[in-house]
C-alpha positions as CSV (number, residue, x, y, z in Angstrom):
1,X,2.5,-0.5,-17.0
2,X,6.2,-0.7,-16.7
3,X,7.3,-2.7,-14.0
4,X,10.2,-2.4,-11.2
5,X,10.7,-6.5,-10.7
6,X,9.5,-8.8,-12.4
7,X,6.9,-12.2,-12.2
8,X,8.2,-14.0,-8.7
9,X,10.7,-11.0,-7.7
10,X,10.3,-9.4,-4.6
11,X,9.9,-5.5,-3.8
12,X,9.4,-4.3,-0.9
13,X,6.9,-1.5,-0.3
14,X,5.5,0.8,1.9
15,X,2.8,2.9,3.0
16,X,3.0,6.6,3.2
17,X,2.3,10.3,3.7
18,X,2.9,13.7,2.2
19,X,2.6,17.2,3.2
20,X,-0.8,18.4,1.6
21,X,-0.4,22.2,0.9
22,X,-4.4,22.4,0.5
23,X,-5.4,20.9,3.7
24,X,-2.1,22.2,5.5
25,X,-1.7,18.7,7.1
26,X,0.1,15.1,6.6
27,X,-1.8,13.0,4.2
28,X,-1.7,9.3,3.4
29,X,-1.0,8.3,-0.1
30,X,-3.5,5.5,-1.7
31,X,-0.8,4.2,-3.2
32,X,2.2,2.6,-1.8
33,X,5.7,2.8,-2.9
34,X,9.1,1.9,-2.6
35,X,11.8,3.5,0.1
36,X,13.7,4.9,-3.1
37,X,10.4,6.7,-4.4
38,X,9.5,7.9,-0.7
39,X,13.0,9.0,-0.2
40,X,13.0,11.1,-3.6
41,X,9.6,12.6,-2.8
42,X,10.5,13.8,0.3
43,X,7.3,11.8,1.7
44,X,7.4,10.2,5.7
45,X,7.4,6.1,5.1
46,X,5.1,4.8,7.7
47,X,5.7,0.9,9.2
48,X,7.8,-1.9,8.9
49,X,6.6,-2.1,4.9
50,X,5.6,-5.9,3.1
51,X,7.2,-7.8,0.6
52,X,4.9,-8.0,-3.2
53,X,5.3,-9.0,-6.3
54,X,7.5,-7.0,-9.1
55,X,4.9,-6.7,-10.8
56,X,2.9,-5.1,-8.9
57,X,5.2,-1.9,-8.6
58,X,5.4,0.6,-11.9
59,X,8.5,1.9,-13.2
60,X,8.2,4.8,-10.6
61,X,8.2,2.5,-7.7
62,X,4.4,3.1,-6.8
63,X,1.6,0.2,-7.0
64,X,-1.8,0.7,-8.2
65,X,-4.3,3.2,-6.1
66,X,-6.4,1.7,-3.3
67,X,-3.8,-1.3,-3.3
68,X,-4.1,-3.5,-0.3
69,X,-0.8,-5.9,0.6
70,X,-3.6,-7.9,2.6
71,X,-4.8,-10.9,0.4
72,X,-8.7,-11.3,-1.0
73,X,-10.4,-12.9,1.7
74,X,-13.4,-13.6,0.1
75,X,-16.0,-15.9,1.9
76,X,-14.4,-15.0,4.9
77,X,-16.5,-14.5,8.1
78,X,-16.7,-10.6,8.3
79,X,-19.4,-9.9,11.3
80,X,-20.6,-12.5,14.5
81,X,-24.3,-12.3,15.3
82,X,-25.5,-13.1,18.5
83,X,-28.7,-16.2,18.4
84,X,-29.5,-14.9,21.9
85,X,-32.8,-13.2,22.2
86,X,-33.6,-10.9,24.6
C-alpha cells in the first residue's frame, strides 16, 4: 500500500461521516482519513483528530478499515466483579 508519510512522520487523521444515499442518513466511515481527503469528499470531519504514523495512511489519505488510533491494550483489566455475595 502506498503510503502518505513515511516510518516516524506524523499525519494527522480523523474520523468521519458521509451522506449515505441508501439509508438517507449521516454515516460514519470505518476508516479514518486525512482533512485533505475529507475535504475532497465532501464528508463532515468529526473531533479534534490524532496524530499516527505515515505509514499507516495510504496514498489516498485513508488508513486501514476498522482502524483504531487507541493502542492494543492487551492484558488490560476490561470488567470489575464484585466478591460480595448476597
Amino acid at each position: 500500500m502506498p503510503v502518505v508519510g513515511t516510518d516516524g512522520e506524523k499525519v494527522r487523521v480523523f474520523c468521519f461521516e458521509m451522506y449515505d444515499i441508501g439509508s438517507d442518513r449521516f454515516v460514519q466511515s470505518k476508516r479514518w482519513a486525512t482533512l485533505k481527503f475529507i475535504e475532497r469528499v465532501n464528508a463532515q470531519r468529526i473531533g479534534h483528530g490524532v496524530e499516527v504514523d505515515g505509514n499507516q495512511v495510504d496514498a489516498d489519505g485513508l488508513t486501514e478499515p476498522g482502524f483504531s488510533p487507541l493502542p492494543n491494550r492487551d492484558g488490560f483489566q476490561r470488567e470489575v466483579r464484585s466478591s460480595l455475595r448476597k
